[in-house]
LUMRO-40069 format. One record per residue (C-alpha): y, x, z; residue in three letters. Coordinates in steps of 0.5 Angstrom, whole numbers, padded with zeros to 4 digits, always signed. Each point is the difference from the previous one (the first is absolute). Layout:
<sites>
YXZALA/...
</sites>
This chain:
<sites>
-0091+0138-0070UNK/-0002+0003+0006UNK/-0004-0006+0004UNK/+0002+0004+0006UNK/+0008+0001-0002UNK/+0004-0003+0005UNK/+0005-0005-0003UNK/+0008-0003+0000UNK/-0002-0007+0000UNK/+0004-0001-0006UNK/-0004+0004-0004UNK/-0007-0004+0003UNK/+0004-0007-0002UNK/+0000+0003-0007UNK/-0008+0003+0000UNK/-0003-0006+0002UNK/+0006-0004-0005UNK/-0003+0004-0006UNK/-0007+0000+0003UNK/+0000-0008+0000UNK/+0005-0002-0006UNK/-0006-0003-0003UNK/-0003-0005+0007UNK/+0004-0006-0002UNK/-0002-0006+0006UNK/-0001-0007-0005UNK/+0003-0005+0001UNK/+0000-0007+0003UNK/+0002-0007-0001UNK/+0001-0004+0008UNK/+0004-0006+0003UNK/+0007+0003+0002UNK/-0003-0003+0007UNK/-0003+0006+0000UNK/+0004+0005-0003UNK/+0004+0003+0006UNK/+0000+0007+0000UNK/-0004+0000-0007UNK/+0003+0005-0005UNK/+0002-0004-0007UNK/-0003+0003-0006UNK/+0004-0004-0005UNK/+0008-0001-0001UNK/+0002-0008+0003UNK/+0004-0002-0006UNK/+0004-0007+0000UNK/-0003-0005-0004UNK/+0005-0005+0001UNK/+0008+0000+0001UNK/+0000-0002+0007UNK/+0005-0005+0001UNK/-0002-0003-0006UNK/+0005-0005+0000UNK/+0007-0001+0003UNK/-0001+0001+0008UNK/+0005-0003+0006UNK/+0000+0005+0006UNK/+0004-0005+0004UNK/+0000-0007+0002UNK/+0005-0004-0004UNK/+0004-0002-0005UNK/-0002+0002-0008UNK/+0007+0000-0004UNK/+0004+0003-0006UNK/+0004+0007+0004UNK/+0006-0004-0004UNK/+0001-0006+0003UNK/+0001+0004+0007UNK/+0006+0004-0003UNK/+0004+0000+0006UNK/-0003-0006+0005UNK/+0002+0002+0007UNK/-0002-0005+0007UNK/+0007-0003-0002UNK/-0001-0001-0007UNK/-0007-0001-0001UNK/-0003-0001-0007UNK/-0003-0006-0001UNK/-0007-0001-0004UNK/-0003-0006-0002UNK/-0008+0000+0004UNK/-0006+0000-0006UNK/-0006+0001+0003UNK/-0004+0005+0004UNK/-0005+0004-0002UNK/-0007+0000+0005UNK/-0003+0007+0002UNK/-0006+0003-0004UNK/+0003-0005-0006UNK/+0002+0002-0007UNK/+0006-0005-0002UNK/+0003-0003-0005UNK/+0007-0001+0002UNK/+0006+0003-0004UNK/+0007+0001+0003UNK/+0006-0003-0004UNK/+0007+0002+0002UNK/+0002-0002+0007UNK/-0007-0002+0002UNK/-0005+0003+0005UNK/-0007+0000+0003UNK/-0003+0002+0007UNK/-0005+0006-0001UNK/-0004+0002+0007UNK/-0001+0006+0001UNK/-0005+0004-0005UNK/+0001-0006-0004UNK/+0001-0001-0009UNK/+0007+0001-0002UNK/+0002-0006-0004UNK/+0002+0002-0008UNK/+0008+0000+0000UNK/+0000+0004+0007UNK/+0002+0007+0000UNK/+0001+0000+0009UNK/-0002-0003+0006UNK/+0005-0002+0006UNK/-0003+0000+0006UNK/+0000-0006+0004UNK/+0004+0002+0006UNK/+0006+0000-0005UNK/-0001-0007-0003UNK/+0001-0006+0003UNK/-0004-0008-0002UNK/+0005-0005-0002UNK/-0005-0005-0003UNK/-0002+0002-0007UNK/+0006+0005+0000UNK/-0001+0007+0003UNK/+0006+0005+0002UNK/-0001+0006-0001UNK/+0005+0004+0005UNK/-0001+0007-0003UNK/+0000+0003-0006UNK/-0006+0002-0003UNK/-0001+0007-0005UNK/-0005+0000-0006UNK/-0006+0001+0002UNK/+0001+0000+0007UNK/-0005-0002+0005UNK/-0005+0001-0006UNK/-0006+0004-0003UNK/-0001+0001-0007UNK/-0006-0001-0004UNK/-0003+0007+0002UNK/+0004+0003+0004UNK/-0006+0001+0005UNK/-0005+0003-0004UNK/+0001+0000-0008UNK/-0006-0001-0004UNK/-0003+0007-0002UNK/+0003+0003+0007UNK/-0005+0005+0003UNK/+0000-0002+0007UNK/-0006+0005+0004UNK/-0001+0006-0002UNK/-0007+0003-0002UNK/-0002+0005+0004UNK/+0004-0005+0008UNK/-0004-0001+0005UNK/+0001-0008+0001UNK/+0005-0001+0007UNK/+0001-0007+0002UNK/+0006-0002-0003UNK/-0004+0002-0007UNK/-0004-0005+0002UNK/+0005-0006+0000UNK/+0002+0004-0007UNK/-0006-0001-0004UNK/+0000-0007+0003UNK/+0006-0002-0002UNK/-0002+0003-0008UNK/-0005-0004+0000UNK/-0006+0006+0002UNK/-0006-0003+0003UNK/-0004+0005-0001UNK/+0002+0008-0002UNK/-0003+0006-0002UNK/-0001+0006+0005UNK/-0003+0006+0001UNK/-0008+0000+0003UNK/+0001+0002+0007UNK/-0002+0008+0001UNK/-0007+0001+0004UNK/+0001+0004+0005UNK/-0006+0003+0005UNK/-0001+0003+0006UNK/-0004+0005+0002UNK/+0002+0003+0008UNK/-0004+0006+0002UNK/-0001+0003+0006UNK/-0005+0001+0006UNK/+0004+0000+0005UNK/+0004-0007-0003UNK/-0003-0007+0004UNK/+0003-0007-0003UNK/+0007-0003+0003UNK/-0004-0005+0005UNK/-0004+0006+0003UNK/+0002+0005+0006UNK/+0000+0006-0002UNK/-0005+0005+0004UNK/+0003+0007+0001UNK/+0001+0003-0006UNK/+0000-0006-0004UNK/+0006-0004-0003UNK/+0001-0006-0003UNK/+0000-0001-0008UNK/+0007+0000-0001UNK/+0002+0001-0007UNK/-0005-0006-0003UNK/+0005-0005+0002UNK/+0007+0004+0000UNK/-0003+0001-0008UNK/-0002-0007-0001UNK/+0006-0003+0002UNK/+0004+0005-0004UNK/-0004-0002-0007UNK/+0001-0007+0002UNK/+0007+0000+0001UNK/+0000+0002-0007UNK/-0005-0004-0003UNK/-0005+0003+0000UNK/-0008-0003+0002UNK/-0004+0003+0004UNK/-0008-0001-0002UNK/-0003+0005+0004UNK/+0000+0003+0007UNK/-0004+0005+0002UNK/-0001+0005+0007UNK/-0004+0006-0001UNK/-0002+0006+0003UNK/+0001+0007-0002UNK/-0006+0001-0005UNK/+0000+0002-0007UNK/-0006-0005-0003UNK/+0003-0006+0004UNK/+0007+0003-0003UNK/-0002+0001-0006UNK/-0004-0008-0001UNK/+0006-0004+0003UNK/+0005+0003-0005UNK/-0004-0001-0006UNK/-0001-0008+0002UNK/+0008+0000+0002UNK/+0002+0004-0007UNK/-0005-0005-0004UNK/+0003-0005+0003UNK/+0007+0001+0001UNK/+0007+0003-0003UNK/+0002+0005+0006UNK/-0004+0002+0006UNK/+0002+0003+0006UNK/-0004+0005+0003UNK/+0003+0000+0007UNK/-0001+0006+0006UNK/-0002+0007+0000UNK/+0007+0004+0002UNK/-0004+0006+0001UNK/-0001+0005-0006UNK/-0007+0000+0000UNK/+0000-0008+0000UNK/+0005+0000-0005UNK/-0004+0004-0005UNK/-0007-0004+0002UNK/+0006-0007-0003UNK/+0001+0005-0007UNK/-0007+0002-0001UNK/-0003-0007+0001UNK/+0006-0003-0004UNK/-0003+0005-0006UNK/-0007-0001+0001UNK/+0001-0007-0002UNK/+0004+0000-0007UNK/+0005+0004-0005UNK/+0004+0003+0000UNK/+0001-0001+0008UNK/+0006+0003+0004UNK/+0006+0001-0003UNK/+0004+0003+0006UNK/-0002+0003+0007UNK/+0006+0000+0004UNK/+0007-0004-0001UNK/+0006+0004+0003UNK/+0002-0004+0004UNK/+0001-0001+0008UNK/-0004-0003+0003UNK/-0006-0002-0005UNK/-0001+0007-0003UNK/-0007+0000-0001UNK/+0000-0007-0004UNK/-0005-0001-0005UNK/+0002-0002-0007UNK/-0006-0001-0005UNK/-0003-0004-0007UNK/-0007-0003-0001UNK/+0000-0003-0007UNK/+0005-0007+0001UNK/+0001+0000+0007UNK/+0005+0005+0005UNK/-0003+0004+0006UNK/+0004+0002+0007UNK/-0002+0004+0005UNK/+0005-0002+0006UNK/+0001+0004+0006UNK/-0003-0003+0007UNK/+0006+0000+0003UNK/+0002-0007+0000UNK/+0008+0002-0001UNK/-0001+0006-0005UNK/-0005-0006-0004UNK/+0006-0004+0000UNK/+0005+0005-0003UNK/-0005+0002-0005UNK/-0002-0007-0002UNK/+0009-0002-0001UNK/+0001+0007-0002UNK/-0006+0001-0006UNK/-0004-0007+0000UNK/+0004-0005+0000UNK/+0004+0002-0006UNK/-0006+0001-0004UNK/-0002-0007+0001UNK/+0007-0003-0001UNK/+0002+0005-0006UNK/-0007+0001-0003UNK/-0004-0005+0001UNK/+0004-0006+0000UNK/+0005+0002-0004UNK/+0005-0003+0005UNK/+0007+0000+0001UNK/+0000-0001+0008UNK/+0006+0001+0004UNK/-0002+0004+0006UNK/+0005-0001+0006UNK/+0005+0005+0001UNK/+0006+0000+0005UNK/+0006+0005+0001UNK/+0000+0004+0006UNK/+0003+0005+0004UNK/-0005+0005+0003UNK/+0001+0000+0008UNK/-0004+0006+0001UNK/+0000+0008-0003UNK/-0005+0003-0003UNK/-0002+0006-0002UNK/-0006+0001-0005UNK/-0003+0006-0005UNK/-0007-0002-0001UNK/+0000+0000-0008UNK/-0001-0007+0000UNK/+0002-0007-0001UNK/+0001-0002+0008UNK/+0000-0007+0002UNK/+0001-0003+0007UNK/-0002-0006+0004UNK/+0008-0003+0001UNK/+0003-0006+0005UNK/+0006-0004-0002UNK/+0006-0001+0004UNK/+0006-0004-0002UNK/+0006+0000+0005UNK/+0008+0000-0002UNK/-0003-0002-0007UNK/-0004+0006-0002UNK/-0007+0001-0001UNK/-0002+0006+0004UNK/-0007+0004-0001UNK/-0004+0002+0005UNK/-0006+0005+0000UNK/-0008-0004+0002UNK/-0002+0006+0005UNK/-0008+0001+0000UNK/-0005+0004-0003UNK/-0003-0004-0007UNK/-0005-0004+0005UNK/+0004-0002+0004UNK/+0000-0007+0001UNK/+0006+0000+0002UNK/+0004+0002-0007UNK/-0004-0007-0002UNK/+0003-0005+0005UNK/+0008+0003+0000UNK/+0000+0002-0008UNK/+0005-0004-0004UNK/-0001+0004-0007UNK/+0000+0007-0002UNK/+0005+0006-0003UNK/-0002+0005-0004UNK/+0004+0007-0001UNK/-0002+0004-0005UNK/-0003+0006-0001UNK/+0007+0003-0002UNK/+0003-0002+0005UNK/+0000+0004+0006UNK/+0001-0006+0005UNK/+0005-0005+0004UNK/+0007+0000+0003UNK/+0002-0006+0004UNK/+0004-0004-0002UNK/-0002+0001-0007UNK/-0001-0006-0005UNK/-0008-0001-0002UNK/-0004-0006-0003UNK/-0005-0003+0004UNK/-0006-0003-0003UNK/-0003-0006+0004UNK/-0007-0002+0001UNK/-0002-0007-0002UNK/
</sites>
């Protein structure tokens, strides 16, 4: 394949697929205290029914479902007081006919019961109880299993770990889980002209941009970053600091160089550092076409545009997939919402069009609205909800037509 093809992103998510289908990150074992966000490299599976015993779900009285047949407040079914079962306690109590027992919430049914009446519908008269409404088998109750059943495959291998796993894993008795190392991610931001963010800018000059905007986006998806590194636009520093990252890391980001020659600088070091080197030169997409997509040995190596926008539409279109699909081997959700598009657009650039989009929710309809800006801009950053794409296919947008959004984290 032409290094220099240009590319429908698809078919780069399937090059670099089949040029990493054998680079597997190991697996760990951590407390769930530190799992959230972590990807599970094994199924969860039951190994206990939960309950495992006849539970309550209500505060009150444990009786046989026949001995209430018809109670009404008239005519309330009176049943003889036999003991009471304490909270976090197994019991020995066994219900003969017209008997019952006091069962708290969450508490052990007692043998003989087949339901609970709730203590609003009873009244106390000494060691007699009267049950003023009728109880169906099994009301009020939950089973043996009837949560989780021993065998039950609970979390998915391949989830990433929310917080309301983390409750589930508890609950079944996890203490410690089996996930996916953490990729290592490094950095390289190039550029003469780039200062550092607590700098000012002299005329020409900007602020390094993209370092930051790519470590929050390989954080948010659980990644860990082991290097950062602001270099200038010289071949033989270039060359030494991308041979330190690859050794070391499992994606390296070269970011910067938006002009052709730059760029060719990026592929030329890439290729002096190791085998087989890039792999595409140029994605159809828009912004982000001259991104960088390449291998050497074990570890994945992206050219990203310098402009801080086109770097972000080239990181969620072709990076991030990478590193959820191929690396990770995760299931992760990206959130999406449905939307009508405020805006017409015309676009006939042979390439898939992502834009920068605002949300407004008014008269319960989410409508979307263009970011207005050129790629550097600051302001795309500050006003940007999410994104949309149009495919290349597409010749643009009408107003009022339905669109998915997909939001930034």
């Amino acid at each position: 394949m032409d290094m220099f093809t240009v590319m429908k992103r698809e078919a780069v998510s399937e090059l670099l697929g089949h040029e990493f289908k054998n680079v597997k990150l190991e697996e760990e074992c951590i407390d769930i205290e530190n799992a959230l966000g972590r990807i599970l490299a094994e199924d969860i599976i039951a190994r206990e029914n939960i309950p495992d015993f006849v539970r309550s779900t209500v505060d009150g009285y444990a009786v046989k479902s026949q001995n209430t047949v018809g109670a009404n407040q008239a005519l309330p079914a009176f049943l003889n007081l036999v003991g009471e079962v304490k909270m976090g306690e197994e019991t020995d109590l066994c219900l003969g006919e017209h008997e019952t027992a006091y069962v708290p919430t969450g508490g052990m049914l007692p043998k003989g019961a087949d339901s609970m009446v709730m203590i609003e519908y009873t009244d106390v008269f000494g060691d007699e109880i009267a049950i003023n409404k009728p109880a169906a088998n099994l009301e009020n109750v939950i089973g043996v299993g009837d949560d989780v059943a021993r065998g039950w495959c609970a979390l998915n291998k391949g989830l990433q770990i929310k917080t309301q796993h983390i409750g589930a894993l508890a609950a079944l008795g996890y203490s410690k889980v089996k996930v996916r190392r953490r990729p290592r991610i490094t950095i390289l931001s190039t550029g003469d002209e780039l200062v550092a963010v607590d700098q000012k800018p002299a005329v020409g000059q900007i602020r390094d941009v993209n370092t930051y905007s790519l470590q929050a986006m390989v954080t948010a998806i659980g990644c860990q970053v082991v290097g950062i590194k602001r270099l200038k636009d010289d071949f033989e520093h270039l060359k030494d600091a991308l041979k330190t990252a690859q050794e070391n890391s499992d994606v390296v980001f070269l970011s910067g160089g938006s002009s052709v020659g730059n760029h060719d600088m990026t592929s030329e070091v890439i290729n002096a550092v190791g085998t087989p080197g890039v792999l595409v030169h140029g994605i159809a997409i828009k912004p982000g076409k001259p991104t960088i997509a390449a291998r050497i040995d074990k570890t994945a190596i992206f050219g990203l545009p310098g402009h801080p926008a086109s770097c972000v539409i080239a990181f969620k279109a072709v990076v991030e997939p990478f590193i959820q699909e191929v690396l990770l081997g995760a299931e992760i959700k990206t959130q999406r919402i449905e939307a009508v598009s405020g805006f017409q657009m015309h676009v006939s650039s042979g390439r898939d069009v992502f834009f920068m989009v605002t949300l407004d929710n008014r008269n319960d309809q989410i409508t979307a609205q263009p970011v207005k800006g050129k790629s550097g801009m600051v302001s795309m950053f500050s006003s940007a909800d999410g994104y949309i794409e149009i495919p290349m296919e597409k010749e643009g947008l009408e107003i009022g037509e339905k669109i998915t959004v997909t939001l930034f984290r």
